[in-house]
N, C-alpha and C positions, 0 to 999 in steps of 0.2 A: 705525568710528571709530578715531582712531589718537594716539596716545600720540609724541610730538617726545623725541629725545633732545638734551640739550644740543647736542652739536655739530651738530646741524641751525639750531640758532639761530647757535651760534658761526661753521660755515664759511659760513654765508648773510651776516650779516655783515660778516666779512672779507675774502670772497673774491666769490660773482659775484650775489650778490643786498644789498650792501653800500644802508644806509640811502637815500645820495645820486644811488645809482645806479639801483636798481628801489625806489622806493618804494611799488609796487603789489603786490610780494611780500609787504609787510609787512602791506597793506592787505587781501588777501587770506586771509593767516594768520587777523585779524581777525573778520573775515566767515565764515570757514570753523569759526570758532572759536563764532559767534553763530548758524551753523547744524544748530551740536550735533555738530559732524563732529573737533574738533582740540583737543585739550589736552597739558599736560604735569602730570606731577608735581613736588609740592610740594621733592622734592629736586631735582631740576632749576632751578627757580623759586631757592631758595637759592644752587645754584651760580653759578646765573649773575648775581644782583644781587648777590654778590659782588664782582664785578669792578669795578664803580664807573662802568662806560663808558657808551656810547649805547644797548647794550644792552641792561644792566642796568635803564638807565631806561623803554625800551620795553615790559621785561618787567613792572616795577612799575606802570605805566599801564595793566597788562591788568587786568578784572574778577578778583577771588577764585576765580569760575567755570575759571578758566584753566588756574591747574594743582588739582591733585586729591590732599589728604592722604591718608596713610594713618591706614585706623584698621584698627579691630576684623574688618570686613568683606576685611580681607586678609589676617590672619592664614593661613587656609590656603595663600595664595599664596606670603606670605612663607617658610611651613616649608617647599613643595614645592621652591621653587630655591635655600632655603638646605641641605635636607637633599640635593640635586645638586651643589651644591658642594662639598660636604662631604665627598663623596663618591665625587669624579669624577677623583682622582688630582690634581690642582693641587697647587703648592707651598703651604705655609702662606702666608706673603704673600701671592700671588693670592689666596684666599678670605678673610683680611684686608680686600687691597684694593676686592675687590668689595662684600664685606658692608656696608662703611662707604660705600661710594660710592651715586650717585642709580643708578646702572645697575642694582643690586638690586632696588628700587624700582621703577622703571620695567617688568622685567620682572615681577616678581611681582603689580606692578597690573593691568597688561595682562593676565593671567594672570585674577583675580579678575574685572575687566572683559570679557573677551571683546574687547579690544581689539588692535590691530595697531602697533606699536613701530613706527617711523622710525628708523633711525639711518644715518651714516656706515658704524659698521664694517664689518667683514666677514669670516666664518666662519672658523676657525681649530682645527680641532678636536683637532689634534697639539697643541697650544701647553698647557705644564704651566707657563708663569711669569704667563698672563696671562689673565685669562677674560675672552671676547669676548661682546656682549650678544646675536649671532646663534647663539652655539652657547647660551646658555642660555635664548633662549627657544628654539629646537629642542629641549632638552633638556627644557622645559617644555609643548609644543606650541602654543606661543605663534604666533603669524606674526610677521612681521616683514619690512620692505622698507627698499631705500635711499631716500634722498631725492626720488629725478629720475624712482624708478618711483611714488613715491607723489603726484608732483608730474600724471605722465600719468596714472595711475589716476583719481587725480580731477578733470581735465578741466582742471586751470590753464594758464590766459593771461594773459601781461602784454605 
């Protein structure tokens, strides 16, 4: 099962899986989502109906089921990749900005879950200004894939 990091909805969007264009990606998201296989977390879910956009509204039309709050049952998750940040030489700001953001979240759920993060980024392991959500689920032995391999892993066609 695997865990969407915002920017998997954001560059799909904006860029090659855009509402007007594949609306079968969106349709599939869906489905995949109704076959127990795809969610996101509840920070994700915030960031992005944020926005106000087409998005935004897409994201609010999904079931509650969609994304996944934190509670109690992540606490472990939360201390393992908060006590790795903490710890892993970053600038104060980087662990700042992680702590506060869905990407904490997201990997520490995944974590608790046994689940597989999606994201955009990409590993970065020199980097002390910014923490990347590939080095901290490696850090946390999380898996994690991009997009386009999570897209072929699971057999989609549009």
């Amino acid at each position: 099962m695997y865990l969407l990091d915002a920017n998997v909805f954001i560059d799909a969007k904006n860029r090659y899986f855009a509402f007007d264009i594949v609306p079968a990606f969106w349709d599939w998201l869906v489905a995949q989502h109704q076959a127990g296989n795809v969610f996101t977390v509840q920070a994700v879910y915030d960031e992005i109906v944020g926005g106000g956009d087409d998005l935004a509204a897409w994201m609010k039309a999904q079931p509650t089921s969609f994304r996944i709050a934190a509670g109690s049952a992540d606490s472990a998750g939360l201390a393992t990749v908060s006590a790795w940040v903490n710890g892993a030489g970053f600038k104060p700001a980087a662990v700042s900005d992680f702590l506060a953001a869905a990407d904490y979240f997201i990997v520490a759920q995944a974590l608790t879950l046994g689940y597989t993060v999606v994201t955009h980024e990409t590993p970065d392991p020199a980097s002390k200004k910014r923490v990347k959500i590939p080095d901290a689920c490696s850090a946390a032995s999380v898996a994690w894939v991009s997009p386009f391999t999570w897209l072929r892993d699971s057999g989609a066609r549009f």
